[in-house]
C-alpha beads as a LAMMPS data file, in Angstrom:
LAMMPS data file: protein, C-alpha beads

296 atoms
295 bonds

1 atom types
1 bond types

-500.0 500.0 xlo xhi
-500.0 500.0 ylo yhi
-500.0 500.0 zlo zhi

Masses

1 110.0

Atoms # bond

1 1 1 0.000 0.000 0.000
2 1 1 1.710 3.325 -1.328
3 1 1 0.369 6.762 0.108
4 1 1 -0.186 9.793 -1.073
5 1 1 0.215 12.912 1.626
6 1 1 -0.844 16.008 -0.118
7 1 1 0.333 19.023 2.102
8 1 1 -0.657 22.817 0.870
9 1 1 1.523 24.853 2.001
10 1 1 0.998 28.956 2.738
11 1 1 2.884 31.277 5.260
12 1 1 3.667 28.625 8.130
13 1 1 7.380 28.697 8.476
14 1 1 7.062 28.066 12.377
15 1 1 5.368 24.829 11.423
16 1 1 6.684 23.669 8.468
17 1 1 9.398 21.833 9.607
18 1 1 7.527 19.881 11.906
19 1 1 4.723 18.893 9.789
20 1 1 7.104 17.396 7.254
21 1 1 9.258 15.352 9.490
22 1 1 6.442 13.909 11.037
23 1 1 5.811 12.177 7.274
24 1 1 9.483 11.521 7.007
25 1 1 9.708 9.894 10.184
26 1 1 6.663 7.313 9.803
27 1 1 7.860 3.904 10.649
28 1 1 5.981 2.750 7.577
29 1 1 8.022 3.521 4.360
30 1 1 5.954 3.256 1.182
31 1 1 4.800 6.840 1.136
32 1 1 5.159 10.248 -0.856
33 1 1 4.608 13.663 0.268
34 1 1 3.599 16.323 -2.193
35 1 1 4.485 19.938 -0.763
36 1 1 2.961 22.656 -2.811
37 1 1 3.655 26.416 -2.461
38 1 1 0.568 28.489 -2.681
39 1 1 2.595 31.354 -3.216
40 1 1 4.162 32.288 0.251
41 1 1 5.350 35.513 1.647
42 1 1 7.532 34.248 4.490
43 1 1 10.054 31.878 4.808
44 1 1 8.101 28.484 3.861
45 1 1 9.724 28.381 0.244
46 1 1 13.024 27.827 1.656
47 1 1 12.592 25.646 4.288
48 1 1 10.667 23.292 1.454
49 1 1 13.724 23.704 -0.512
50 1 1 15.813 21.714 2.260
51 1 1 14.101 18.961 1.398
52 1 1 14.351 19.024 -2.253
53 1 1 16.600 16.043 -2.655
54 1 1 14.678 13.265 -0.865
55 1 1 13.497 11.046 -3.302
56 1 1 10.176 10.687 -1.061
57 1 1 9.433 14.891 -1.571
58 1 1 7.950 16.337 -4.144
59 1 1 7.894 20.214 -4.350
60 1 1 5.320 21.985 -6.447
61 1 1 5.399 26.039 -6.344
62 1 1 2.721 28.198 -7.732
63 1 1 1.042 31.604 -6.743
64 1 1 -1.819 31.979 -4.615
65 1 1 -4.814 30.228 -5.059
66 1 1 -6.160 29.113 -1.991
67 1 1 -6.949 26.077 -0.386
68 1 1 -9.156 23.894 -2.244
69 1 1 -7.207 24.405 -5.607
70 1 1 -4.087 23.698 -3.706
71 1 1 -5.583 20.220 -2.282
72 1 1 -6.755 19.666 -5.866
73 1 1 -3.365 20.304 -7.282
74 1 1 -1.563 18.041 -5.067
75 1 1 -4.474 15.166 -5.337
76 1 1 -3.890 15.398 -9.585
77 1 1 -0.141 14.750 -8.981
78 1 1 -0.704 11.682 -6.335
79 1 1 0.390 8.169 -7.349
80 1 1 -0.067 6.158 -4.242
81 1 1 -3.028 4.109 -3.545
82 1 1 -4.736 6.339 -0.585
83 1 1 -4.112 10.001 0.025
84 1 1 -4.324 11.811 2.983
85 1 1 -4.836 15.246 3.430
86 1 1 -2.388 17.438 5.758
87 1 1 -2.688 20.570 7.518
88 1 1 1.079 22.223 7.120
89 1 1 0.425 23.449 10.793
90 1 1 -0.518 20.189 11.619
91 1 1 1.231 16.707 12.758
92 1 1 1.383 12.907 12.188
93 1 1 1.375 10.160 14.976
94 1 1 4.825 8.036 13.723
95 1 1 2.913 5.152 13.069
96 1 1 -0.413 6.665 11.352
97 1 1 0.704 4.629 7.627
98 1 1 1.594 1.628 9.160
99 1 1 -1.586 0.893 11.230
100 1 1 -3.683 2.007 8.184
101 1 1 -1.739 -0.398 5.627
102 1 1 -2.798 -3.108 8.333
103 1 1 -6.557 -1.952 8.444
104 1 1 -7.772 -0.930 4.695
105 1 1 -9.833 -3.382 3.171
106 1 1 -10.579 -1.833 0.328
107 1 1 -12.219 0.665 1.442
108 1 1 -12.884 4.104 -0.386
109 1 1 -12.637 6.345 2.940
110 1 1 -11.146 5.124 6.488
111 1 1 -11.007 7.422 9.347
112 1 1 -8.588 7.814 12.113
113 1 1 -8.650 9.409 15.182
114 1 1 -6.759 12.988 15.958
115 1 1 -5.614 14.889 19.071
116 1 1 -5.841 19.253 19.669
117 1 1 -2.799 20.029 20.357
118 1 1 -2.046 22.810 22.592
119 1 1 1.324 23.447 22.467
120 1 1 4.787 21.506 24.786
121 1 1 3.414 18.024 24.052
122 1 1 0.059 18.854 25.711
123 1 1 -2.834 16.866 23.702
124 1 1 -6.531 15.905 23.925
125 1 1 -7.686 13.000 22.440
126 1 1 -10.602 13.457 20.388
127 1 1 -12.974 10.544 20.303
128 1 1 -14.635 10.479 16.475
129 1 1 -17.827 8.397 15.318
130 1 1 -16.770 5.033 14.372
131 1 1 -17.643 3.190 11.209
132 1 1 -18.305 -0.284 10.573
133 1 1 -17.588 -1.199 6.799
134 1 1 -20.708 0.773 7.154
135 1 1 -22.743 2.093 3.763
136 1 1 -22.271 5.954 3.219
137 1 1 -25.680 6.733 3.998
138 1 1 -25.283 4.314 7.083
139 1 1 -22.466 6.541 8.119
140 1 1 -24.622 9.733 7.596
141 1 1 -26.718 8.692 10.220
142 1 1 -24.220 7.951 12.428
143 1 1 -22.728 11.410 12.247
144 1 1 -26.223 12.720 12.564
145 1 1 -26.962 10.723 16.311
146 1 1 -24.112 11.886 17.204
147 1 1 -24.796 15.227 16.415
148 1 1 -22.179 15.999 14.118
149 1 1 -22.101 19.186 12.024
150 1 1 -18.679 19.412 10.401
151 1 1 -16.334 16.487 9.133
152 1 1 -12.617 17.315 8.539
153 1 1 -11.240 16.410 5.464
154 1 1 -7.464 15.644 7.516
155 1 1 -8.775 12.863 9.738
156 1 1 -9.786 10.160 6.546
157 1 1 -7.373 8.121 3.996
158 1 1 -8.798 8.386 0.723
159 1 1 -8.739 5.707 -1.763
160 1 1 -7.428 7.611 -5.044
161 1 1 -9.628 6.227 -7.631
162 1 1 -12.309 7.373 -5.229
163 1 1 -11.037 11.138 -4.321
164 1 1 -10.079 11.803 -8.074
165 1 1 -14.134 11.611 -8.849
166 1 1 -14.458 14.937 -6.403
167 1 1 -13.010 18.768 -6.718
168 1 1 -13.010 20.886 -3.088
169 1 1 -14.723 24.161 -4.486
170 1 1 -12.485 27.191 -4.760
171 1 1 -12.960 30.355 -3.051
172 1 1 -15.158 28.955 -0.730
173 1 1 -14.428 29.289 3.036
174 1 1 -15.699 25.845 5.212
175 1 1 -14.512 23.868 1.692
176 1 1 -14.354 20.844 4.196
177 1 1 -18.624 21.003 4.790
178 1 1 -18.436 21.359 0.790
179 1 1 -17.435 17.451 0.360
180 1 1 -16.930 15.630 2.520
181 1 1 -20.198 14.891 3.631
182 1 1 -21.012 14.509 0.250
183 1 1 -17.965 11.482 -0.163
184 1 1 -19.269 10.116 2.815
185 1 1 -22.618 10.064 1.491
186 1 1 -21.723 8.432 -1.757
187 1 1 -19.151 6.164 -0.835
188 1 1 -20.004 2.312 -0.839
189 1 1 -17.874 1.342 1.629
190 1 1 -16.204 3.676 4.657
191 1 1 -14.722 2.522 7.990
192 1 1 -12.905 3.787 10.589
193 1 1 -9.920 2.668 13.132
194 1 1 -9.592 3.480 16.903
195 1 1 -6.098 4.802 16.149
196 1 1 -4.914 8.690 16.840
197 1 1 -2.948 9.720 13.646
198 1 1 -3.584 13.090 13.687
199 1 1 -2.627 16.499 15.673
200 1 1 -4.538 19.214 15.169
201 1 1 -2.877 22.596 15.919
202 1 1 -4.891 24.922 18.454
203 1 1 -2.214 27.352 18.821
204 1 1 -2.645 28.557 15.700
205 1 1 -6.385 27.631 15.090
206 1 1 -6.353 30.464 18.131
207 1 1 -3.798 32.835 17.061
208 1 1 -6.097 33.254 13.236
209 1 1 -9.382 32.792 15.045
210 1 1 -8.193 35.878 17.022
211 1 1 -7.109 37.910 14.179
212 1 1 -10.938 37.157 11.896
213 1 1 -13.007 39.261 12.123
214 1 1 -16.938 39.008 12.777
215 1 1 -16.935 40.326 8.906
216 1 1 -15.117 37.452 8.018
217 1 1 -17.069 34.983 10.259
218 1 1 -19.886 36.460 8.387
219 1 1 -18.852 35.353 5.322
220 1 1 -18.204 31.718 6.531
221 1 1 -21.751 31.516 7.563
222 1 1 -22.881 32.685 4.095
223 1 1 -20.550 30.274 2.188
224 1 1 -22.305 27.393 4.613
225 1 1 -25.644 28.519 3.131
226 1 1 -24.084 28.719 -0.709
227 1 1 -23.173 25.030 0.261
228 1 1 -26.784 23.818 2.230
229 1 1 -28.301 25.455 -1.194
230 1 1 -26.324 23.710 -3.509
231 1 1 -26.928 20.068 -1.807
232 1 1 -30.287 20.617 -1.724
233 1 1 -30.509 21.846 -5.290
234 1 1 -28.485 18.255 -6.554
235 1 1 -29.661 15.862 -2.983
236 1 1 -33.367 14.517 -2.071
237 1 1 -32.293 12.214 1.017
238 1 1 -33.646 13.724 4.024
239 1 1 -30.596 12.832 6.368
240 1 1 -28.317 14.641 4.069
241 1 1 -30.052 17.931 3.724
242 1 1 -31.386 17.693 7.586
243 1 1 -26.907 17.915 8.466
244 1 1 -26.108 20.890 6.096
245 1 1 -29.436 22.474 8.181
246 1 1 -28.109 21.921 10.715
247 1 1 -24.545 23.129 10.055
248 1 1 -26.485 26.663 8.911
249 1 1 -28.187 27.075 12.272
250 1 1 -24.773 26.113 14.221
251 1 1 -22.944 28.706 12.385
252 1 1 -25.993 31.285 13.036
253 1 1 -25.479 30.690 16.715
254 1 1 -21.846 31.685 16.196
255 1 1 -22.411 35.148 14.970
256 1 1 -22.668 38.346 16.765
257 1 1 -25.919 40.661 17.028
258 1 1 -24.772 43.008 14.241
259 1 1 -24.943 40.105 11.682
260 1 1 -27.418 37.652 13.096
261 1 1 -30.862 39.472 11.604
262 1 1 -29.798 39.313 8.357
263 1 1 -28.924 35.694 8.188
264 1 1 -31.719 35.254 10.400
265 1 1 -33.665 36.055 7.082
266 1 1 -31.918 33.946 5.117
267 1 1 -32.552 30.953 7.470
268 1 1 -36.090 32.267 6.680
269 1 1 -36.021 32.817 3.153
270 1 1 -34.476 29.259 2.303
271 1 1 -36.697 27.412 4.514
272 1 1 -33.849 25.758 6.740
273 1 1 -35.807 24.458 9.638
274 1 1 -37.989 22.491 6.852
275 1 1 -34.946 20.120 6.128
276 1 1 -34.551 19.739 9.656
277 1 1 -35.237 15.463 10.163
278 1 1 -38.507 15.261 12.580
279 1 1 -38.295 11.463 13.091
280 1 1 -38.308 11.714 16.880
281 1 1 -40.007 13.213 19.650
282 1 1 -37.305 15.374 20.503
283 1 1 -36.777 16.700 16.553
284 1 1 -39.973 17.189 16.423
285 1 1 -39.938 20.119 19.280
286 1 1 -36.804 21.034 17.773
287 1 1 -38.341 21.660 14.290
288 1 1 -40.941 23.425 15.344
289 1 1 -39.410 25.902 18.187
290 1 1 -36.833 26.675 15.776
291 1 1 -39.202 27.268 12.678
292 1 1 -41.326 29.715 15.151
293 1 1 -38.067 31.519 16.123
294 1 1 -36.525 32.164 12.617
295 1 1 -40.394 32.915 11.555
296 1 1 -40.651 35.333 14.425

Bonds

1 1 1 2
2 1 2 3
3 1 3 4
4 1 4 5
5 1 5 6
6 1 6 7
7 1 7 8
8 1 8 9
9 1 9 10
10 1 10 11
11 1 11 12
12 1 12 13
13 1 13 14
14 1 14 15
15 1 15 16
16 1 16 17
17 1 17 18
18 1 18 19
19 1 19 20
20 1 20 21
21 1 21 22
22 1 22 23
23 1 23 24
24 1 24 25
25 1 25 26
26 1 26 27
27 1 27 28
28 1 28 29
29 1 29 30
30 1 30 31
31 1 31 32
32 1 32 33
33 1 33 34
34 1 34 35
35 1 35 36
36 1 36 37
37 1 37 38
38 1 38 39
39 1 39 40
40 1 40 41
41 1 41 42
42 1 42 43
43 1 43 44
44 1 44 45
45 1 45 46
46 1 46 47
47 1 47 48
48 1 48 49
49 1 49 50
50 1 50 51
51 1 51 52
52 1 52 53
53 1 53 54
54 1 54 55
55 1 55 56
56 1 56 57
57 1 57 58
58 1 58 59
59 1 59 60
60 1 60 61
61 1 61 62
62 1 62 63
63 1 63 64
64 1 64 65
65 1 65 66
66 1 66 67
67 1 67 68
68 1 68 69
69 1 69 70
70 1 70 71
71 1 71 72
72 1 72 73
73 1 73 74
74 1 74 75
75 1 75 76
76 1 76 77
77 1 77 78
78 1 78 79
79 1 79 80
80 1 80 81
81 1 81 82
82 1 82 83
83 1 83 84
84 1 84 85
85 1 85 86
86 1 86 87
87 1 87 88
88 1 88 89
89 1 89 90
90 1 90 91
91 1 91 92
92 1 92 93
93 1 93 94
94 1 94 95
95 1 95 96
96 1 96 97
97 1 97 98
98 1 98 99
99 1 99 100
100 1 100 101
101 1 101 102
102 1 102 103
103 1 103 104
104 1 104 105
105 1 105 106
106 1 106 107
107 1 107 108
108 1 108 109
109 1 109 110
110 1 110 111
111 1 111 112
112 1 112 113
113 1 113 114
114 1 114 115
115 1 115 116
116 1 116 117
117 1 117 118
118 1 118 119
119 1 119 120
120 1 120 121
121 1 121 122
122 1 122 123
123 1 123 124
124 1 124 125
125 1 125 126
126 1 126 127
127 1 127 128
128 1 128 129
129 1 129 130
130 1 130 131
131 1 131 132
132 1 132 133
133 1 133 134
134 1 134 135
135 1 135 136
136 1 136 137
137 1 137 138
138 1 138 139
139 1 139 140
140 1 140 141
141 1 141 142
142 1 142 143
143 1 143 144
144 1 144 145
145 1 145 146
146 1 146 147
147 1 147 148
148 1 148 149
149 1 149 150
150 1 150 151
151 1 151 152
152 1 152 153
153 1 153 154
154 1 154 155
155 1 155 156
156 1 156 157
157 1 157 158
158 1 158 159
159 1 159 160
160 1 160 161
161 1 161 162
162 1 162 163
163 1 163 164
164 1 164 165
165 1 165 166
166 1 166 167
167 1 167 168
168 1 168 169
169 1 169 170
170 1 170 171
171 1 171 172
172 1 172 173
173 1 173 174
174 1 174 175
175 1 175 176
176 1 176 177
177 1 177 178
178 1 178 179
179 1 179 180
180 1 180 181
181 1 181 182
182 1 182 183
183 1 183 184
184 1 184 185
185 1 185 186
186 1 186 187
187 1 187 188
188 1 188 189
189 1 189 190
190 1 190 191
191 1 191 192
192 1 192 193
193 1 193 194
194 1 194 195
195 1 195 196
196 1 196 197
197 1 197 198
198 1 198 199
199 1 199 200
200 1 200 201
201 1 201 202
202 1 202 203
203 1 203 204
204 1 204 205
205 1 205 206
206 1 206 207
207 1 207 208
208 1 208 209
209 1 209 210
210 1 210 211
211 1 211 212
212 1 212 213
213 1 213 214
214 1 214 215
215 1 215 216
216 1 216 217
217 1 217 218
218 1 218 219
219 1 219 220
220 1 220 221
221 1 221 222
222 1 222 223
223 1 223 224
224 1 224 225
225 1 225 226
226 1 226 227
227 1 227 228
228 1 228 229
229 1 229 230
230 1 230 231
231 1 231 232
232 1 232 233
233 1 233 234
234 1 234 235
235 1 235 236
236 1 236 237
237 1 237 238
238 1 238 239
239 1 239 240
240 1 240 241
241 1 241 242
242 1 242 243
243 1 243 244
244 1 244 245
245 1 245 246
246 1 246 247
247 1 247 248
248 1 248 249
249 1 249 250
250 1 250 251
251 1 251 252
252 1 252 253
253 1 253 254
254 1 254 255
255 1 255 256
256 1 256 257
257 1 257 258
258 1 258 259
259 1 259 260
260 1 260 261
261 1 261 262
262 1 262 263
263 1 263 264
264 1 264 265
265 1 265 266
266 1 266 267
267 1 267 268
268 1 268 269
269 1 269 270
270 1 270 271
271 1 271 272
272 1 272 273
273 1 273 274
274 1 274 275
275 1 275 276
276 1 276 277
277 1 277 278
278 1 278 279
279 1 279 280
280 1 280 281
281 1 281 282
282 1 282 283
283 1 283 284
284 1 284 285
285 1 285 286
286 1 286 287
287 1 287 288
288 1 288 289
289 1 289 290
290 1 290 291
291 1 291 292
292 1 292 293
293 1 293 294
294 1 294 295
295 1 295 296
């Protein structure tokens, strides 16, 4: 089993370094790791350059494009059999490849677990929904019970001849809530592993969340309702279009008072609450207090 580790690269010099050894370092050797420059003002460029001559590295520099084109780029160059998506401010566990080349059965998406990391070796395990060689739409519904709003797109292994069939949307903030719950949703077989393979950063998750503004959380709330339109313009399955709802209304409760009225009314206008599922007691009451209040 050969993977892929596609790793977009912008403006995290402090990081960098880290990031990349912790692919270089797996104890599991079959591997590449695509590093791609999305145009950089800082020292990232060079520190990639260090690494130039390992056979294992490949080093792809372009100007700014953002994000999802980045994580397209590097999935169009991938040759390995799974790819995994990392966060250049973000970590591997040393032994993430070698458990997953023992698990994978074939699937088209396997999750792993992930830690926040907080800085000096301080971690919390994070806990994720587990799957069973479960059916995509069986896996919706799992997220769903366990009231799950958001999947991240660092935490899965992606079978390539799977992830090649989908694009993350450019220009889009959230691009995560853009896909993957629709690869979840159409995969045929997903699974997961009780392993922890993945650190996610919260020092600097904190140090941009304090720099964006409410503007700016503003416009993540509107791209989640450019994405909750889209599904439901495409999607008919009532589990799918009840968790992009639901992600609308969790971003909603996110925003300040200067911003909330007017995507009150949009909550309003695109009739969110009526995608919300009513199959229990306690959805039922949620459907309705929440259609009175965005009504209201």
């Amino acid at each position: 089993m050969k993977f892929s580790v596609i790793v977009p690269v912008y403006n995290t010099q402090k990081y960098l370094k880290r990031c990349i050894e912790s692919v270089l370092n797996q104890t599991y050797k079959n591997y590449e790791i695509i590093l791609i420059n999305d145009g950089s003002t800082d020292n990232s460029l060079e520190i990639l350059k260090k690494y130039e001559s390992n056979n294992k590295v490949k080093i792809i520099t372009q100007k700014n494009h953002g994000l999802s084109y980045t994580r397209n780029v590097g999935i169009s160059h991938a040759t390995g059999d799974y790819v995994i998506l990392l966060d250049s401010d973000d970590f591997l566990e040393k032994d993430l490849f070698k458990v997953l080349n023992l698990n994978i059965k074939n699937e088209d998406m396997i999750k792993f677990n992930y830690n926040y990391y907080f800085g000096n070796g301080k971690k919390k395990p994070i806990q994720s929904v587990k799957f069973e060689d479960n059916s995509g739409q069986e896996a919706l519904r799992k997220l769903i019970s366990e009231k799950k709003v958001f999947e991240m797109s660092c935490i899965y292994a992606y079978k390539k001849d799977y992830i090649k069939n989908f694009k993350f949307e450019e220009g889009k903030y959230h691009e995560d809530l853009g896909l993957i719950p629709l690869m979840i949703y159409e995969t045929k077989k997903i699974s997961s592993i009780d392993y922890i393979g993945y650190n996610y950063d919260q020092t600097n998750i904190n140090s941009i969340t304090a720099k964006n503004s409410m503007e700016k959380e503003y416009k993540k709330a509107l791209d989640v309702m450019y994405f909750f339109n889209k599904v439901k313009g495409i999607y008919t399955d009532k589990y799918l279009l009840s968790f992009y709802a639901n992600a609308v209304i969790n971003k909603y409760k996110k925003l300040d008072k200067s911003y909330k009225k007017d995507y009150r009314d949009l909550i309003k206008n695109n009739c969110v609450c009526k995608y919300l599922l009513n199959n229990t007691f306690i959805r039922k009451i949620k459907k309705v207090v929440l259609s009175i209040y965005f009504k209201l």
